[in-house]
MIDOVO-682890 format. One record per residue (C-alpha): y, z, x. Coordinates in pm, 1 decimal, decimal comma, always signed. Each point is the difference from the previous one (the first is absolute). Layout:
! MIDOVO-682890
[site [Y; Z; X]]
...
***
This chain:
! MIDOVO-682890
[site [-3398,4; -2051,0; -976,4]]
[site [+253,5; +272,4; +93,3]]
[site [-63,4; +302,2; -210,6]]
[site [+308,9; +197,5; -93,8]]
[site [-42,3; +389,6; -42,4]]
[site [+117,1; +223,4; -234,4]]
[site [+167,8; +295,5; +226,2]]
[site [+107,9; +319,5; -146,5]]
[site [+298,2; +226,8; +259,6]]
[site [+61,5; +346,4; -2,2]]
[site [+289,2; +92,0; +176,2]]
[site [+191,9; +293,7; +72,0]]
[site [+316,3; -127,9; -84,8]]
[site [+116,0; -272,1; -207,2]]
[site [+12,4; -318,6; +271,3]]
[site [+313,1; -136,5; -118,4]]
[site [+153,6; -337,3; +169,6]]
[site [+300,3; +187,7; +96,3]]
[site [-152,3; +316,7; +212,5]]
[site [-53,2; +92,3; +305,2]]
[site [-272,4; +152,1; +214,3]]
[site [-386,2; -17,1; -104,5]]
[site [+65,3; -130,4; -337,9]]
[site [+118,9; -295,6; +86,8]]
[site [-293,0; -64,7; +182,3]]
[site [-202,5; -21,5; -333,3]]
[site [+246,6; -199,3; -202,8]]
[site [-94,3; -241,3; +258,7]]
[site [-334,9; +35,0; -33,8]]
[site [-3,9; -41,0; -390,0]]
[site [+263,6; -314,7; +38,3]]
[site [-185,0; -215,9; +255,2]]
[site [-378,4; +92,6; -165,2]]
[site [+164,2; -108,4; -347,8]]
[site [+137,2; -265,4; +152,1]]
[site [-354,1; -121,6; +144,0]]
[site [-97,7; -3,3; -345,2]]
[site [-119,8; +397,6; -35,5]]
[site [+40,9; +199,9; -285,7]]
[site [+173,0; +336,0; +22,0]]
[site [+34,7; +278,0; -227,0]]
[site [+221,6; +266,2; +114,2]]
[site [-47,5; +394,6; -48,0]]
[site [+311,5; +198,6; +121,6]]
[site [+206,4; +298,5; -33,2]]
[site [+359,0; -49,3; -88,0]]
[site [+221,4; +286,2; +88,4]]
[site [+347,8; -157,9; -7,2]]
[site [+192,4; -209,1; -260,2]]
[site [-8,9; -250,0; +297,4]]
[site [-377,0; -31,9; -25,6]]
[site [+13,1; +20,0; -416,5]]
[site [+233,7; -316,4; +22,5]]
[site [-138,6; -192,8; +301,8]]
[site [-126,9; -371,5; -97,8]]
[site [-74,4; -127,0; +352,8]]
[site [-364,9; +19,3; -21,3]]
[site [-54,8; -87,0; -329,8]]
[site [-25,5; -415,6; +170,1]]
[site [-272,8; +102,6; +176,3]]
[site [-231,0; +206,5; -231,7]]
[site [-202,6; +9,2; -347,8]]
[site [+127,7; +376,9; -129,9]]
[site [+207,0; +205,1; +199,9]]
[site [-102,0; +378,9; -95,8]]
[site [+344,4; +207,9; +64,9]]
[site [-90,8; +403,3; -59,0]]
[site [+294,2; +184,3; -13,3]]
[site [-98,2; +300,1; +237,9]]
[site [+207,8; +276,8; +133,6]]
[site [-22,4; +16,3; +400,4]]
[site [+66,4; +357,9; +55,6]]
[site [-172,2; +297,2; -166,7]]
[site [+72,4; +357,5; +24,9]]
[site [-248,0; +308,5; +222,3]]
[site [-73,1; +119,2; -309,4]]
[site [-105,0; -383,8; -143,3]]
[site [-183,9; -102,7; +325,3]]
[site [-205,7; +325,2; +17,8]]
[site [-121,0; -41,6; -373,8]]
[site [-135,3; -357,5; +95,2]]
[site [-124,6; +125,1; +360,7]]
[site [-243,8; +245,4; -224,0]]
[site [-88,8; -251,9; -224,7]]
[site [-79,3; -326,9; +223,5]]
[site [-112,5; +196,2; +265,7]]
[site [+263,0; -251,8; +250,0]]
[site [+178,1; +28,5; +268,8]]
[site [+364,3; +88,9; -129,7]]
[site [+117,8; -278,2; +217,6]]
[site [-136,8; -251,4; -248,0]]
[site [+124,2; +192,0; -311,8]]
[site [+396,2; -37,9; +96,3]]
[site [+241,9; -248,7; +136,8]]
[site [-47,0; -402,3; -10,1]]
[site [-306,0; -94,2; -146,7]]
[site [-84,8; +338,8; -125,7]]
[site [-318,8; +105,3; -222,3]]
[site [+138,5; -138,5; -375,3]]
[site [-238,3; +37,2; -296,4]]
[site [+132,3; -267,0; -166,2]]
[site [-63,8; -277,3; +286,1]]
[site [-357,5; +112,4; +3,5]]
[site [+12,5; -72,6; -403,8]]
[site [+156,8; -380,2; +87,0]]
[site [-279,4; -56,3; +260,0]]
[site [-263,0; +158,2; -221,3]]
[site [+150,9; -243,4; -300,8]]
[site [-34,0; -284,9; +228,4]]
[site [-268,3; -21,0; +100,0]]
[site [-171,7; -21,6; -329,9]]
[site [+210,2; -241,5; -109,8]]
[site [-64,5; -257,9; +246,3]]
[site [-224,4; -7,4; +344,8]]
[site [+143,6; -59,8; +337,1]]
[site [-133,2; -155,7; +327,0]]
[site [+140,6; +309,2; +221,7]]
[site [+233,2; +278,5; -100,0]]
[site [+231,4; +80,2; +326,3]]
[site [+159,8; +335,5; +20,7]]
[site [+308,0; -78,6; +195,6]]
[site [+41,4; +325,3; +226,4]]
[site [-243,0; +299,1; +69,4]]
[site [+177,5; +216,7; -273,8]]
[site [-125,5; -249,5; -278,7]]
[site [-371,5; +31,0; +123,7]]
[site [-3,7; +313,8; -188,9]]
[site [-42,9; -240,9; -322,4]]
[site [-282,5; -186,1; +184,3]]
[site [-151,9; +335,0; +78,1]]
[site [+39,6; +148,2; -330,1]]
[site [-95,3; -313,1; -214,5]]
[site [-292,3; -145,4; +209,5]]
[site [-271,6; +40,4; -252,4]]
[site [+237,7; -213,1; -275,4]]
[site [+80,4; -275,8; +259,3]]
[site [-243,7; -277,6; -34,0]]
[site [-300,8; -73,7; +230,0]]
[site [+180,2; -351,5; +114,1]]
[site [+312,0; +130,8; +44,5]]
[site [+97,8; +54,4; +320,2]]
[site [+162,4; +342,6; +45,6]]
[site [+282,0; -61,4; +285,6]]
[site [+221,2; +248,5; +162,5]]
[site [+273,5; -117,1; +212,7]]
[site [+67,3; +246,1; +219,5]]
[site [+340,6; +0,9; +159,0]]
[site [+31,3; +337,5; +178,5]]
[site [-324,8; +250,2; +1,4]]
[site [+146,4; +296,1; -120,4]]
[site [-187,4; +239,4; +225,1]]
[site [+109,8; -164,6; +318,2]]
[site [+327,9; +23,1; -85,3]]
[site [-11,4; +374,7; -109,1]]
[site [-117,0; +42,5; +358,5]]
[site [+248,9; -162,1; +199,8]]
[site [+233,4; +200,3; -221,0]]
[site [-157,3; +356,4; +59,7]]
[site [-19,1; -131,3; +403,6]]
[site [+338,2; -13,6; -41,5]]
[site [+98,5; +316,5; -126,7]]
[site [-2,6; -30,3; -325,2]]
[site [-143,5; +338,1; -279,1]]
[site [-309,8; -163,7; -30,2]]
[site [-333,2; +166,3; -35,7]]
[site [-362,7; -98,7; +95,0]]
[site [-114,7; +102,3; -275,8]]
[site [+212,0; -235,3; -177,4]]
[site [-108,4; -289,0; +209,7]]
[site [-337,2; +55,2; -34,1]]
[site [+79,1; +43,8; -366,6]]
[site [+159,4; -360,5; -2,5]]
[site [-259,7; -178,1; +273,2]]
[site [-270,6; +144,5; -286,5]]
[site [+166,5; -174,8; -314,3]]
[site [+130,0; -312,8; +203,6]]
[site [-325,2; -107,8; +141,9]]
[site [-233,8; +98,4; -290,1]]
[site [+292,8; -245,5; -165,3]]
[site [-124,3; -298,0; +214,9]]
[site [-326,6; +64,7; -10,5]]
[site [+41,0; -129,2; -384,2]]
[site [+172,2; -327,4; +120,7]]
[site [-251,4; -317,2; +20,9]]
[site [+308,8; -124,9; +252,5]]
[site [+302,9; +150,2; +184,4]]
[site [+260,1; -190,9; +159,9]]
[site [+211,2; +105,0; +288,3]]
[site [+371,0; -195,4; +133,4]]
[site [-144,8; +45,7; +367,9]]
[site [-313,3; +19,5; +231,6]]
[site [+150,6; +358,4; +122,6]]
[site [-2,0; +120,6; -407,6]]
[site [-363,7; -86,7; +9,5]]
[site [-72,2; +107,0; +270,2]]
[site [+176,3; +334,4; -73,3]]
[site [-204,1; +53,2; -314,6]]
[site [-357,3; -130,7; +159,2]]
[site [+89,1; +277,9; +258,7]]
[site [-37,3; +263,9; -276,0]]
[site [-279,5; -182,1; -218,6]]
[site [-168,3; -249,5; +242,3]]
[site [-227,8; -41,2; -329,1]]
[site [+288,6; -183,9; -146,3]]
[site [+13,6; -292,7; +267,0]]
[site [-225,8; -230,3; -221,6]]
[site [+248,8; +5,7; -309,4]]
[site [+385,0; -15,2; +194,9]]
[site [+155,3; -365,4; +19,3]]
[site [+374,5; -20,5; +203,6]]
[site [+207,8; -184,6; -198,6]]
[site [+385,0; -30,3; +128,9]]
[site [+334,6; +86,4; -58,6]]
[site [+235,1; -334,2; -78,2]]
[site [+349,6; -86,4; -68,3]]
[site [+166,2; -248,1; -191,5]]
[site [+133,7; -269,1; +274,4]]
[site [+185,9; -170,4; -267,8]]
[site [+222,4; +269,9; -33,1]]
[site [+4,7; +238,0; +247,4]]
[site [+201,4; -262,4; +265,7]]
[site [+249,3; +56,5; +286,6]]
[site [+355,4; +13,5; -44,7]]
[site [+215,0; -327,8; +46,3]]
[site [+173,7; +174,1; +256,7]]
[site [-298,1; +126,0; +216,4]]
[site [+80,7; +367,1; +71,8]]
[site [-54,9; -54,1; +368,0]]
[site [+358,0; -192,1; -17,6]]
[site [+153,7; +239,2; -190,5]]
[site [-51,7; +318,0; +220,4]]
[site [+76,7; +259,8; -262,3]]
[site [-160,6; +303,2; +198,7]]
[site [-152,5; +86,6; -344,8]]
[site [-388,6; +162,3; +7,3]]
[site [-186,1; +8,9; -304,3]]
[site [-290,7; +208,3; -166,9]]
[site [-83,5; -61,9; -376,2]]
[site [-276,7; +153,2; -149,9]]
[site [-65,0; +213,9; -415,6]]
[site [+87,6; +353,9; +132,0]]
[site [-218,1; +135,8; -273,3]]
[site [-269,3; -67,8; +243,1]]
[site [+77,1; +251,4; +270,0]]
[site [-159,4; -212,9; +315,1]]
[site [+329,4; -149,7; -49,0]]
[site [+170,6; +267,2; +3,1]]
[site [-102,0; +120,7; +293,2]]
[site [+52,7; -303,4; +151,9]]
[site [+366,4; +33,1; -21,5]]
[site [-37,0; +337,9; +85,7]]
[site [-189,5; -117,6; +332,9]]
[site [+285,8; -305,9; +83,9]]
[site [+301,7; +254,7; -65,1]]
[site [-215,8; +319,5; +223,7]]
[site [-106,0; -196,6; +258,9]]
[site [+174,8; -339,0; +54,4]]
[site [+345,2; +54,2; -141,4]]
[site [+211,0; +172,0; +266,4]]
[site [-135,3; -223,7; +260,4]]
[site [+78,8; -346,3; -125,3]]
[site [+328,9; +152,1; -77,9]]
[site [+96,0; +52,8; +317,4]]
[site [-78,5; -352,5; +84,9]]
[site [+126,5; -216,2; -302,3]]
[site [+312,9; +302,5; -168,6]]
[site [+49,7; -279,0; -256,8]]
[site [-363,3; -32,2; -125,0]]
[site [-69,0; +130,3; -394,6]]
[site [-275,9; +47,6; -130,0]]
[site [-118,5; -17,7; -377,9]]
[site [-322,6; +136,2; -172,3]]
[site [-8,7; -231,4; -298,2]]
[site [-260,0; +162,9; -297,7]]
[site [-158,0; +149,8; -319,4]]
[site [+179,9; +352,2; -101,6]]
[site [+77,1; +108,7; +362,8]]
[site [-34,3; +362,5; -12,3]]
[site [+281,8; +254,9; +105,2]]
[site [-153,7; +70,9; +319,7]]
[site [+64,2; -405,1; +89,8]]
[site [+345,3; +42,1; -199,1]]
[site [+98,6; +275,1; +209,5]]
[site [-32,9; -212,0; +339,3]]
[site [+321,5; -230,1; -144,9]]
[site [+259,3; -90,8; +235,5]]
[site [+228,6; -232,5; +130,6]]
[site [-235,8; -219,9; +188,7]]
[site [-310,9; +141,2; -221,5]]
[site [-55,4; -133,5; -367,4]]
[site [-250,5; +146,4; -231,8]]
[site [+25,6; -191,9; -332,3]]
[site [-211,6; -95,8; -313,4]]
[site [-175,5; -327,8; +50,2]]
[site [-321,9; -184,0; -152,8]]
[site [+60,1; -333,4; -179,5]]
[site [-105,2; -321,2; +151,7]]
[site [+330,6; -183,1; +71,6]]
[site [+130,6; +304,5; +98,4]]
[site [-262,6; +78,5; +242,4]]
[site [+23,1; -370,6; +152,9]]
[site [+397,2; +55,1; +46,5]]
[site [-59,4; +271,8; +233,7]]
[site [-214,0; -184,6; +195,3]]
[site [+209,7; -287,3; +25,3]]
[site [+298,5; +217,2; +107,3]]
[site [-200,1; +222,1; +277,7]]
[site [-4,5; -41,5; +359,6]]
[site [-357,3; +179,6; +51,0]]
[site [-240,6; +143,4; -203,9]]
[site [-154,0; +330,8; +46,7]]
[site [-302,1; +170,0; -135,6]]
[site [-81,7; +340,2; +229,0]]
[site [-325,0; +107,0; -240,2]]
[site [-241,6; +230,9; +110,2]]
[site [-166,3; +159,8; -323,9]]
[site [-180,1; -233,1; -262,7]]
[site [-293,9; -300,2; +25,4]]
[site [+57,0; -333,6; -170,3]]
[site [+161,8; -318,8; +58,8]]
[site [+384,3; +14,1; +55,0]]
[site [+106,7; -339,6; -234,9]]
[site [+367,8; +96,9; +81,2]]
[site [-58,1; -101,5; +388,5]]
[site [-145,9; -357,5; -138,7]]
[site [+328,9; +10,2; -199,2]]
[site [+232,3; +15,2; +283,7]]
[site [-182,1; -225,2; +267,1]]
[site [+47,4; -279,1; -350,5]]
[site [+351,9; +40,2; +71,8]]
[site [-7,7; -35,0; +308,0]]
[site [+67,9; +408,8; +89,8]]
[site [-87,2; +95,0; +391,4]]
[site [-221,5; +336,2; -84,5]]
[site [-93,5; +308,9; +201,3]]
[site [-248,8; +195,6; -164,6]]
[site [-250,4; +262,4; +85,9]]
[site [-400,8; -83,8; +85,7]]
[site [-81,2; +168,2; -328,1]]
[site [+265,9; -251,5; -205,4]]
[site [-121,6; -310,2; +81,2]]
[site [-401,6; +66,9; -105,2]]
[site [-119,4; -326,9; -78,5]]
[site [+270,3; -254,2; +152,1]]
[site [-140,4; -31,5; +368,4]]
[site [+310,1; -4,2; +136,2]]
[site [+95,3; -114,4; +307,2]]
[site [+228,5; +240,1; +203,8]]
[site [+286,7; -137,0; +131,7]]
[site [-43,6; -366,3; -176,0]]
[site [+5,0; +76,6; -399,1]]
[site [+167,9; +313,8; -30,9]]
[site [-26,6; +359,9; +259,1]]
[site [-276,4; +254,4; -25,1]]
[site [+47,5; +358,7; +132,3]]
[site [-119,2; +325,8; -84,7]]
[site [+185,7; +203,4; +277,5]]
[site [+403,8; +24,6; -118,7]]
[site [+177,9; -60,3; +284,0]]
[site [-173,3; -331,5; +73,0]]
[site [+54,6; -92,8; -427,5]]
[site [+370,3; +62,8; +22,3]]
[site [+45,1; -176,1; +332,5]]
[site [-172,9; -286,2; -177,1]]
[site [+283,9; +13,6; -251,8]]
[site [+279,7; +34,2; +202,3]]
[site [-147,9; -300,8; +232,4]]
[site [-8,2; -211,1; -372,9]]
[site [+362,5; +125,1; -103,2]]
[site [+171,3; -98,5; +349,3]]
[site [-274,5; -328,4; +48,5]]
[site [+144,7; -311,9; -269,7]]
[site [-269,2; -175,0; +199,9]]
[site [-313,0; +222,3; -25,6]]
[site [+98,3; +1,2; -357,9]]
[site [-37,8; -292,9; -47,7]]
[site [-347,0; -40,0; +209,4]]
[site [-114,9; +316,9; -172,3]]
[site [+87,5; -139,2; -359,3]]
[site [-102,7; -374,0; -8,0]]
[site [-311,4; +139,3; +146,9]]
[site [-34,3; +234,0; -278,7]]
[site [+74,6; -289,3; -278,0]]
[site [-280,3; -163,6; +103,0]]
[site [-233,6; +249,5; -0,4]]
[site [+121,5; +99,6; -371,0]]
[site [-71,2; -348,2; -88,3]]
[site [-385,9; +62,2; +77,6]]
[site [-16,3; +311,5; -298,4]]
[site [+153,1; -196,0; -281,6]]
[site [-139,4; +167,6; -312,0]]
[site [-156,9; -308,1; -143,8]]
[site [-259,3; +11,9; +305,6]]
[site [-63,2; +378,5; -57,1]]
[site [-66,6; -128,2; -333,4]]
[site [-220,3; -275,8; +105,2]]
[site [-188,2; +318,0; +191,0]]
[site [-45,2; +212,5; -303,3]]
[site [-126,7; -289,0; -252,0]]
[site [-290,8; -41,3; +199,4]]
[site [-52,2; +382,7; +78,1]]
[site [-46,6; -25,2; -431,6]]
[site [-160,9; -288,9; -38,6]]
[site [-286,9; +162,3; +200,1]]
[site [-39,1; +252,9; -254,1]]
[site [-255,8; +272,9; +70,3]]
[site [-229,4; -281,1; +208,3]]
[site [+99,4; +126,1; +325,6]]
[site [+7,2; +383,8; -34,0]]
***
């Protein structure tokens, strides 16, 4: 007899139907599990009248928990808490930040009813595992899903010239790993992620299951024009700018790609498509470059449908790139960095382009722009392969990570 689980999430942000990025990821997650017959009860901050209104997962699960939070805190706010929790101040500001009054909801809870496995969607909510272990039931299984570790990143960012100290890493490697130590389970989107974190705790090997990025096949679909007959000479990055990997990304394209694919295509434009672009993405506007405010689902899946080629140039930042499964669904040809397509095995030069070195990524693009026919190799090739991560077989993936419970570890 099948034995359906009662599942509590924790996520960051509030994983409405209509978002992009990450979150999306986890309304997935909660959908398909309820819709194998799991129950879900829902702990989440709410920071915008968008997420205080939002009825989209309210299908899928038994309570839906909204906290309304505030995202940003002052120097003055964050060092108060830093001397208090003794935390990194990375976890005490920004999406998903330190909130008393989520730790109250879990806290609640759990003494009102008990739950198979609590997952903390993203490292920054494994401070509530951490914190709460000794109230969080012997049979529970304590989960965090770990989309990005934190010190990793910091390091690629300090490597790259960012104000960064050691101290501060060390500070953060400290608190993040004493963090998963707590966890009966982690999950990762990709072997590298794992592999990444086993690198700095080989102790945690025994505990980390991969369980992958999706997309939603039924709705993320090509164009009825295919783009490869409409020859448009328009490039495409999309990404929430209030994560600065993608930032920098557009950055990288605009530094090192720009100029050169100009002088081979004049008529090309290209448009970074996201969350609250900041001024320093505002200020590269022109003619042929658009910087504009972007997130919602049908939104998102226009753009696709009316690029020519995808591009995602991202060198800081770990995790599973869902927007890359996106555009392959819709048939998108895609040249990406090594770093950008962690878990998707591409193929290069059948699926979409791989290439860390700049001249050979924009060459790439200018051979898609001026090639209707390697477009169209490049993106039926990459339909199919999208077709292989629908989110209902991620889903099928994670179910039996849970069912498991703390047998394996």
């Amino acid at each position: 007899m099948k034995k359906n689980l009662n599942l509590l999430f924790l996520p960051k942000l509030l994983p409405r139907a209509d978002i992009i990025g990450g979150p999306i990821l986890i309304y997935h997650r909660i959908k398909n599990l309820s819709l194998m017959g799991h129950r879900i009860t829902l702990i989440a901050p709410a920071y915008t009248e968008a997420d205080r209104k939002d009825k989209s997962l309210e299908p899928f699960c038994e309570e839906v928990i909204r906290v309304d939070s505030v995202r940003e805190r002052t120097r003055e706010e964050v060092e108060a808490l830093y001397k208090k929790l003794k935390r990194p101040r990375t976890f005490l500001t920004g999406d998903g930040a330190y909130d008393k009054a989520i730790e109250e909801a879990l806290s609640r809870t759990l003494k009102e009813r008990h739950f198979d496995s609590i997952i903390a969607e993203y490292s920054m909510m494994g401070q509530y595992i951490e914190a709460n272990r000794s109230h969080i039931p012997a049979d529970t299984v304590a989960i965090i899903s770990v989309h990005e570790c934190y010190t990793k990143a910091f390091e690629l960012r300090a490597k790259k010239g960012e104000d960064i100290s050691e101290d501060t890493i060390k500070e953060l490697f400290n608190y993040e790993f004493k963090m998963y130590d707590t966890a009966d389970k982690m999950l990762t989107l990709t072997g590298g992620d794992a592999n990444i974190l086993i690198n700095y705790a080989p102790n945690l090997k025994k505990k980390i299951r991969v369980v992958p990025h999706g997309v939603d096949t039924a709705f993320y679909t090509p164009p009825k024009k295919k783009s490869w007959e409409r020859n448009t000479k328009k490039i495409l990055y999309l990404g929430n700018f209030q994560h600065y990997p993608n930032v920098d990304a557009v950055n990288n394209f605009i530094r090192y790609c720009w100029d050169r694919i100009l002088q081979e295509v004049p008529d090309a434009t290209f448009y970074a498509i996201g969350f609250n672009p900041p001024q320093e993405l505002l200020d590269l506007r022109s003619d042929n470059v658009i910087v504009q405010e972007g997130g919602d689902n049908d939104n998102v899946r226009r753009f696709y449908r009316n690029s020519d080629v995808f591009v995602a140039p991202i060198e800081l930042g770990t995790g599973f790139r869902g927007k890359l499964l996106e555009a392959k669904a819709c048939g998108l040809p895609i040249v990406a960095t090594r770093l950008a397509t962690f878990g998707m095995n591409p193929v290069n030069g059948k699926d979409m382009f791989v290439a860390d070195d700049y001249d050979v990524f924009s060459e790439r693009v200018i051979m898609l722009l001026k090639d209707a026919g390697l477009r169209k190799k490049i993106g039926m090739n990459a339909l199919a392969r999208a077709k292989k991560f629908d989110h209902k077989h991620a889903a099928e993936k994670l179910e039996r990570v849970l069912k498991v419970g703390k047998e394996e570890v």
